[in-house]
C-alpha positions as CSV (number, residue, x, y, z in Angstrom):
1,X,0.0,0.0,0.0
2,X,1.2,3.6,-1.0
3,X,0.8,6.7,0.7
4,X,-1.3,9.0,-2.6
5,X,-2.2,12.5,-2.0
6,X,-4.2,14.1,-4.5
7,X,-4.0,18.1,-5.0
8,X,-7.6,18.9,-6.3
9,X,-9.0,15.8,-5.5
10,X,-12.3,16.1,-5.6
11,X,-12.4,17.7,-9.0
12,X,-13.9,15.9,-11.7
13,X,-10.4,13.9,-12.8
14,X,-9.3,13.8,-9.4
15,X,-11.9,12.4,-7.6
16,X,-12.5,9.6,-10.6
17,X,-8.4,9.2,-9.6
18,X,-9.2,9.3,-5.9
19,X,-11.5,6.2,-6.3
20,X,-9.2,4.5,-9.0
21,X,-5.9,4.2,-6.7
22,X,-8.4,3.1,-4.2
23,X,-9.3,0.3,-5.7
24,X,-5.8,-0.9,-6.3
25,X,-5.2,-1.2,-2.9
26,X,-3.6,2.5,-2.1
27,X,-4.2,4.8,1.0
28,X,-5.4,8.4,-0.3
29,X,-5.5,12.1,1.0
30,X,-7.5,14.7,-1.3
31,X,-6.6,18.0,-0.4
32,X,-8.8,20.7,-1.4
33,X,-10.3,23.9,-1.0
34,X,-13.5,23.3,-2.8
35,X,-13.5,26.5,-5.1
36,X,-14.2,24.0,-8.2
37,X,-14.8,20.6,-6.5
38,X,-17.8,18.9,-5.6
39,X,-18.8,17.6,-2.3
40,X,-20.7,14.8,-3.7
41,X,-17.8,14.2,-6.0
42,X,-16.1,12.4,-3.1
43,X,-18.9,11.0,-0.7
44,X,-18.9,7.6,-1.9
45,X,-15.0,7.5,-0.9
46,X,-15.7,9.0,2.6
47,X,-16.5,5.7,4.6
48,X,-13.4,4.0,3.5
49,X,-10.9,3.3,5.8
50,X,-8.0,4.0,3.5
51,X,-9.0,7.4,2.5
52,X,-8.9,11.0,4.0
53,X,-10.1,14.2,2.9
54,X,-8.8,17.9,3.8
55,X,-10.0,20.8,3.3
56,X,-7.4,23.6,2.5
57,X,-5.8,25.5,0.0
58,X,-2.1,24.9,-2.0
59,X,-1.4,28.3,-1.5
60,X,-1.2,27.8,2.8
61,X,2.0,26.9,2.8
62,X,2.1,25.3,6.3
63,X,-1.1,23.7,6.3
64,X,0.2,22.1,2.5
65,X,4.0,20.9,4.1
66,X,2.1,19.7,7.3
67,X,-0.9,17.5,5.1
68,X,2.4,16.0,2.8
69,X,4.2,14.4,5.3
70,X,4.6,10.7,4.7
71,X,3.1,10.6,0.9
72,X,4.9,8.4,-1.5
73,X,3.7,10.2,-4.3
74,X,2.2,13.6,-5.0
75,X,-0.6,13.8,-7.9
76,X,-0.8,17.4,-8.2
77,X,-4.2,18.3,-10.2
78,X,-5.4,21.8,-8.6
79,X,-5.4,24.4,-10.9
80,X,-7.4,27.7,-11.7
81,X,-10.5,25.5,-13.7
82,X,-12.0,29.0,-15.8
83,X,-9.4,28.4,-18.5
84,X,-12.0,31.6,-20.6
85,X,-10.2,34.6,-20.0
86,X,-13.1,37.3,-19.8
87,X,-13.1,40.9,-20.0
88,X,-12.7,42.4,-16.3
89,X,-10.7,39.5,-14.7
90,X,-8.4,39.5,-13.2
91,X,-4.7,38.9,-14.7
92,X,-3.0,36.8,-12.3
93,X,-5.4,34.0,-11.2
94,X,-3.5,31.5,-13.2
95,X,-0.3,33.1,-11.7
96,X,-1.2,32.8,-8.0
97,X,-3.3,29.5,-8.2
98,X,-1.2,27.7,-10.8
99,X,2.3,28.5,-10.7
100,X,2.6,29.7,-7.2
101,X,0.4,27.1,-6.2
102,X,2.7,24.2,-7.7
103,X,5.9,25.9,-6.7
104,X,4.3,25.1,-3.0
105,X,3.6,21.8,-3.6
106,X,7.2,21.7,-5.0
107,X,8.9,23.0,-2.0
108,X,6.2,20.7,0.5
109,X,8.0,17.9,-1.3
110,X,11.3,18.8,-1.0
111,X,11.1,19.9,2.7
112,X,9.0,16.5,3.0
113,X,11.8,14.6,1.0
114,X,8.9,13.1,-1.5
115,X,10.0,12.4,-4.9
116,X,7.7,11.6,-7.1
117,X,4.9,14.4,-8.4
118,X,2.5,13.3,-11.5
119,X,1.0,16.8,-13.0
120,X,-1.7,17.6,-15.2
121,X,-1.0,19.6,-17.6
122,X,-2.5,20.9,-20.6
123,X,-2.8,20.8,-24.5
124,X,-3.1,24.6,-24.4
125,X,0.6,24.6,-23.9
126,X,1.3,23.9,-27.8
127,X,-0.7,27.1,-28.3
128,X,-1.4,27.8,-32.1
129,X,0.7,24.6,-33.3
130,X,2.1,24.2,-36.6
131,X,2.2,20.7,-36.5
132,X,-1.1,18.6,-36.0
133,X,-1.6,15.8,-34.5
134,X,1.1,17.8,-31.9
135,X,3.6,15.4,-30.9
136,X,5.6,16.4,-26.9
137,X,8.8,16.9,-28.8
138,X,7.0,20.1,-31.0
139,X,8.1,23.8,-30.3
140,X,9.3,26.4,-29.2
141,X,6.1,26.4,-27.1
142,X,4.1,29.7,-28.1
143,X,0.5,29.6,-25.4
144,X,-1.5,32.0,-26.5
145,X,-3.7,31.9,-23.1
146,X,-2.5,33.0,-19.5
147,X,-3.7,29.3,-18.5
148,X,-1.6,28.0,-21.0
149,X,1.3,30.3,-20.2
150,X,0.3,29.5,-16.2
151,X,0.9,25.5,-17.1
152,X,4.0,25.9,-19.0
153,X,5.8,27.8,-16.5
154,X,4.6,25.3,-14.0
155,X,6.3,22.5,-16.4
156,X,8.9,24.6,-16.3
157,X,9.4,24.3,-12.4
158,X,8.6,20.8,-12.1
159,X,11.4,19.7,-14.7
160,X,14.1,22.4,-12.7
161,X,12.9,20.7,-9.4
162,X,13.9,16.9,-10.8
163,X,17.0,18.0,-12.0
164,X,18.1,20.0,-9.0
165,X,16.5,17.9,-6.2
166,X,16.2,14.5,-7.7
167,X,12.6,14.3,-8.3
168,X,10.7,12.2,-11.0
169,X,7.7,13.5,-12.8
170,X,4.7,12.3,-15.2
171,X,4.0,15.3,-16.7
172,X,0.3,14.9,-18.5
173,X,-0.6,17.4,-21.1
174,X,-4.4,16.4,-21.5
175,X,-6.6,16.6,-24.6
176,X,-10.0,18.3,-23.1
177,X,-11.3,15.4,-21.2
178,X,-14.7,14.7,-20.2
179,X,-17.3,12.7,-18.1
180,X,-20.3,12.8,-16.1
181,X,-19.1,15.1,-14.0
182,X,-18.8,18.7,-13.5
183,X,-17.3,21.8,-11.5
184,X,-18.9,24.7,-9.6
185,X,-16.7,26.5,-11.4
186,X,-15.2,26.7,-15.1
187,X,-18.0,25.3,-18.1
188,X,-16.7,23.2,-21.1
189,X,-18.7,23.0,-24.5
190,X,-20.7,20.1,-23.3
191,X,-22.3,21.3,-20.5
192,X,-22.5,25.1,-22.4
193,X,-24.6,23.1,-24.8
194,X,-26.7,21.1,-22.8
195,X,-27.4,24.2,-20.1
196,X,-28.0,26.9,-22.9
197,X,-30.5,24.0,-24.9
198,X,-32.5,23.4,-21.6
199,X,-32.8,27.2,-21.7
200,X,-34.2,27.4,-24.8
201,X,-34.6,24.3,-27.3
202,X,-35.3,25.9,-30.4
203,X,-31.7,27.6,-30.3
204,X,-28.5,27.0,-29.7
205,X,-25.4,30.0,-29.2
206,X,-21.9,28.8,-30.2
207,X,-19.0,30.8,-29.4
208,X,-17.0,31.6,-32.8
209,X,-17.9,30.1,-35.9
210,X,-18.1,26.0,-34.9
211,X,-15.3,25.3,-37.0
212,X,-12.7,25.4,-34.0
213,X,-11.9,21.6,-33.6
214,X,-9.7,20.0,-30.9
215,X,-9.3,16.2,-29.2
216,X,-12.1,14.6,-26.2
217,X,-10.6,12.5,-24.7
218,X,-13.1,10.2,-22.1
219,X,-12.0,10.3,-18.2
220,X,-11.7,6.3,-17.6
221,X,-9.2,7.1,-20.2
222,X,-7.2,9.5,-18.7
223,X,-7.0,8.3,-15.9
224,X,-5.8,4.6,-17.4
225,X,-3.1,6.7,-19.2
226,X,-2.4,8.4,-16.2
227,X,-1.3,4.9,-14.3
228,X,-0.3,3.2,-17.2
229,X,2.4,6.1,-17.7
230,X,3.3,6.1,-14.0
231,X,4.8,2.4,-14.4
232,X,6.1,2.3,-18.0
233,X,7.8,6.0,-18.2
234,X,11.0,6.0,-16.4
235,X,12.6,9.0,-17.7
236,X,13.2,11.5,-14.8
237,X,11.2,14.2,-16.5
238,X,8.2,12.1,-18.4
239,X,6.3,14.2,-20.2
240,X,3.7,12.8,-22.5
241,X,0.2,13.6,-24.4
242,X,-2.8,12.0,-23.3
243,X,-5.7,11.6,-26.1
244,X,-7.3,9.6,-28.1
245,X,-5.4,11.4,-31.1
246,X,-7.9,12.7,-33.3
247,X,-10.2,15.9,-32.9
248,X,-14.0,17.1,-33.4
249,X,-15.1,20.3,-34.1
250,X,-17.5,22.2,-32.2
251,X,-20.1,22.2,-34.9
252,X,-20.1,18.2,-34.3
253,X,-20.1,18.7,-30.4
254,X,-23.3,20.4,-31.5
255,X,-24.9,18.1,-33.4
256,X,-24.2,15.1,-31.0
257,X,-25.9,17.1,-28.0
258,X,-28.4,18.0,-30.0
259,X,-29.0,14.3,-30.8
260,X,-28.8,12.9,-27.7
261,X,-31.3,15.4,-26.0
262,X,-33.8,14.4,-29.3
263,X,-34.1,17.5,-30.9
264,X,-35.5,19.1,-34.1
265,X,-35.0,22.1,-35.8
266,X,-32.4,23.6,-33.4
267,X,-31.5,26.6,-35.0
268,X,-27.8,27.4,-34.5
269,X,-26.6,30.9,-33.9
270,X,-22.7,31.5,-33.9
271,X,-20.7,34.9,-32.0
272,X,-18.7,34.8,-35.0
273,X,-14.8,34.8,-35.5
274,X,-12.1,31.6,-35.2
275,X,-11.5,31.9,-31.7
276,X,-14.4,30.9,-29.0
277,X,-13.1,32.9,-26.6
278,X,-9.8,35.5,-26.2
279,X,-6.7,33.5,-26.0
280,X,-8.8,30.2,-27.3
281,X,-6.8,27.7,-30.0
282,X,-8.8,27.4,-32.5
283,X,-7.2,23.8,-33.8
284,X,-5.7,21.5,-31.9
285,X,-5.2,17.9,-31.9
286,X,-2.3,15.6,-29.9
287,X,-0.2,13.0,-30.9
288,X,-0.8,9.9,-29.1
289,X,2.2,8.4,-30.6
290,X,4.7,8.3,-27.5
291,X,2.1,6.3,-25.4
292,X,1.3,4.1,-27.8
293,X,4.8,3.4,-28.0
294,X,4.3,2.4,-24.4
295,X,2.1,0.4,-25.1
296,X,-1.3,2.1,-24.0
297,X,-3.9,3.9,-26.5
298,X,-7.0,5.5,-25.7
299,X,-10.1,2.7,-25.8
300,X,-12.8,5.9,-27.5
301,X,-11.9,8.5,-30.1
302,X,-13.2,12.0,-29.7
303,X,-16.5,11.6,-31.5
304,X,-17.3,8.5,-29.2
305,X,-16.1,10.1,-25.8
306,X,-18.4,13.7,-26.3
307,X,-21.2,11.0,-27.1
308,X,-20.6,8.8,-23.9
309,X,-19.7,12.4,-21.8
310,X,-22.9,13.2,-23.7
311,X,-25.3,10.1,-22.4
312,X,-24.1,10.5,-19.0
313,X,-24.3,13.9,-18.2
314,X,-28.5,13.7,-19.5
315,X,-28.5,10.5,-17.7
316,X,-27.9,11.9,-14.2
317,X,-28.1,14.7,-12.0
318,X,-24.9,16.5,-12.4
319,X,-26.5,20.2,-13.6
């Protein structure tokens, strides 16, 4: 049995990663301060005797080193979750909660003498890539987004800590992954759809033009990948795509919803211009190609992970 703590654990991928190293026989702390999570996101875990919950913040330094103690491995997944920049925020968000925030877990760990940090990181690091499907080895690395910028710089920090303190990292740039769940906080297209359609059914607003097209990758895959990379990747800085390596575009997104709510004549009105939102890519796909390798590959493509994400979100009561 390892010692797991899980930064943002009762997130939508952390909690569904809370319950996964459960069941392979692991003891796990989620430490979070419930700005995005869910508390039903982790009461199914709560009566087990391996697991813990803490509520608290990266960014309380003390409260962070003192939680740490005694972890075998750190799965660091808290992050600013309202990756839409919109007019009037604030700048630094992404600064305070995403690279401050990791430098703390970095320095709990080293104080702590833990080694070993798995991070989620982001296909909004490529930025506007010239090569697509984008394989880890493409740059220089150009984020057009302060949450991409935020995630890069946190790469940055991890990779400095490995070398300088002997850590090992996974480093996980996701494809946009999806489920049944959701956050308090930060919306994806799916749940945009499905909220705006229960609104009003006989129209549908899409941000841009619906030609923006990126890779969906489903969450049991993710967080397969996630484990499967933790025990094959033995590089001291691992840093590798997770998706299923193909894309759909938002105009597809559209008509699957659409579908699956049983709709008709759904007239589709679009904000106009390539971008969905300031500092959005509007085409982006990964390159699965370094897992596979590996030996793992994603079990759904894109247009059958929206469809499941799709299915399960009407199915229950996540709104």
């Amino acid at each position: 049995m390892a010692n797991m703590l899980i930064t943002g654990g009762a997130g939508c991928i952390g909690s569904e990663l809370a319950s996964k190293l459960l069941d392979i026989g692991n003891f796990v702390i989620v430490y979070d301060n419930m700005s995005s999570g869910k508390a039903e996101h982790i009461e199914g875990l709560l009566d087990n005797k391996n697991f813990e919950f803490i509520e608290g913040d990266i960014l309380n330094f003390d409260m962070l080193k003192n939680v740490m103690k005694g972890s075998d491995i750190v799965f660091h997944m808290a992050a600013n979750p309202d990756i839409k920049y919109k007019e009037g925020d604030t700048t630094d968000k992404d600064l305070k909660q995403n690279v401050m925030g990791t430098y703390n877990v970095l320095e709990a760990m080293r104080i702590n003498n833990i080694k070993k940090i798995v991070f989620s990181s982001t296909s909004a690091v490529y930025g506007n890539a010239e090569i697509i499907p984008t394989p880890e080895r493409y740059g220089p690395l150009k984020p057009t987004s302060l949450y991409g910028a935020s995630k890069l710089a946190c790469e940055a920090l991890i990779s400095s800590y490995c070398y300088m303190f002997g850590f090992q990292a996974w480093i996980y740039r996701f494809a946009n992954t999806i489920g049944s769940k959701n956050r308090k906080r930060g919306t994806m297209v799916i749940t945009d759809f499905i909220k705006k359609l229960r609104e009003n059914k006989n129209e549908l607003e899409i941000l841009g033009n619906g030609l923006q097209e990126k890779s969906y990758m489903l969450i049991d895959d993710c967080i397969d990948g996630m484990l499967f990379g933790i025990n094959n990747a033995k590089e001291k800085v691992n840093i590798l795509n997770l998706s299923p390596g193909d894309s759909i575009s938002v105009n597809e997104i559209a008509k699957i919803i659409i579908e699956e709510i049983g709709l008709f004549n759904v007239k589709i009105k679009y904000t106009g211009g390539e971008q969905g939102w300031l500092g959005d890519v509007p085409k982006s796909a990964l390159s699965s190609k370094k897992m596979e390798k590996l030996g793992w590959k994603a079990r759904y493509n894109s247009e059958q992970s929206v469809r499941a994400a799709a299915k399960s979100m009407l199915g229950g009561d996540n709104q």
